[in-house]
Residue, then its C-alpha position, 0 to 999 in steps of 0.5 A: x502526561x508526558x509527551x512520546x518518545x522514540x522508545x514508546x513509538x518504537x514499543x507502539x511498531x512493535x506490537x503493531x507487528x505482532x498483531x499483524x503476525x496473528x493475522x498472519x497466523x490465523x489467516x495463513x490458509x487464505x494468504x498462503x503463508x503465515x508470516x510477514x517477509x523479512x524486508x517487510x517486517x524491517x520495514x514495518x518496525x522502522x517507517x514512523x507511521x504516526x507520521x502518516x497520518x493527521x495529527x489528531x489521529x496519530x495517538x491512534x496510528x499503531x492501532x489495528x484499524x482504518x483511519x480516516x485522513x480527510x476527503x472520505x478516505x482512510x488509511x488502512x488497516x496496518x495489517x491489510x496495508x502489509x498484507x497488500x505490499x507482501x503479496x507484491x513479492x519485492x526485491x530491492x531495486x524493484x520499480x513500483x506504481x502505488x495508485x492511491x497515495x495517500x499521506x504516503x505510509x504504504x509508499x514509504x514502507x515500499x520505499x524502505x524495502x528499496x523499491x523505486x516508488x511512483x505514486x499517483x494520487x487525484x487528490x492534490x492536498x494528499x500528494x503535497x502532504x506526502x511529498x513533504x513527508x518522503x523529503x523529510x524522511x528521504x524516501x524515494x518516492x516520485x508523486x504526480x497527481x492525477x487519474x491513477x486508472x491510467x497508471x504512469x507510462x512514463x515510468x512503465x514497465x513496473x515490476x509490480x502495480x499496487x492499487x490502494x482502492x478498489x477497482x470493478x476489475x483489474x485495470x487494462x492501463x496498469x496491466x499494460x504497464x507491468x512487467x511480464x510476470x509482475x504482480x498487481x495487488x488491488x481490491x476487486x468487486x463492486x460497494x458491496x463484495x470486495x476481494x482482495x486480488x493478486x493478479x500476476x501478468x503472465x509471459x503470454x500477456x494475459x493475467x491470472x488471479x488470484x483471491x485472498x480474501x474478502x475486504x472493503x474499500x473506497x472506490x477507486x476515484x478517476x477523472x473524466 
């Protein structure tokens, strides 16, 4: 077989997009839209997901589904990942905490739309694998690893906080860390029943959420 080119990955994006447009539709009630944002779309169409993945799985990469990356965890879904960073409503310019690294897809999207990303992931081997994709692909994405329960205060205050596992409940640390009326995207519940959250810091301090839909994710991995 003859080996991919630019063209084919460029028709694999293409139809990725489209499947998650049918998401979209079909899920338009729960998400309170029924299609991508502009940015995003760019975005999805132009950052080399087969890239951010192991090698193994990159055949795989523009297929509607989690894949596993090593250390029981996954890259999500592509249309659970694009729905996460819409529901973030960015603005270029944006500064953005990502809890969950990763190999770094869902940072290099963020970082296309031109938001400044710091990323946080606990395990190193995922943080040095995406660190060496972001300076091959000249995205601005800042990595530290560690407990990203705790957020980056350094960084703070973030426009918006994207959390990448799923957490009990919203998490104090990062909610300090946002700005007021910035939004934290997170899956919040326990093992069994997961929602994903929208959780908007409003003026007086206090958060308001909002439910979009059921999902399932790994457990948000802290250190002690």
């Amino acid at each position: 077989m003859k080996p991919l080119t630019e063209q084919h990955l460029s028709i694999y994006r293409r139809h990725m997009v489209e499947i998650i447009d049918m998401h979209y539709d079909l899920a338009s009630d729960e998400i309170g839209r029924d299609a991508l944002s502009p940015g995003l779309r760019r975005a999805l169409l132009h950052v080399p997901r087969h890239m951010f993945v192991p090698e193994a799985m990159m055949l795989m990469s523009y297929q509607d589904t989690p894949l596993p990356i090593g250390f029981d965890k996954t890259v999500s879904q592509p249309f659970i990942g694009a729905l996460m960073v819409d529901l973030l409503g960015l603005q270029a310019g944006d500064r953005v905490l990502e809890v969950g690294t990763g190999l770094g897809f869902q940072a290099a999207v963020m970082s296309e739309m031109g938001a400044e990303v710091f990323s946080v992931e606990v395990v190193e081997e995922f943080a040095e694998a995406a660190i060496a994709r972001f300076n091959a692909f000249g995205y601005n994405v800042e990595v530290r690893v560690g407990d990203g329960s705790r957020g980056w205060a350094e960084h703070a205050p973030f426009d918006a906080v994207l959390v990448t596992a799923a957490a009990a409940e919203p998490l104090p640390a990062l909610l300090d860390q946002l700005k007021p009326e910035g939004r934290m995207v997170l899956p919040v519940g326990s093992d069994d029943v997961q929602q994903l959250a929208v959780v908007t810091k409003q003026a007086s301090g206090e958060p308001a959420t909002r439910d979009i839909m059921p999902v399932r994710f790994t457990r948000l991995e802290t250190v002690s």
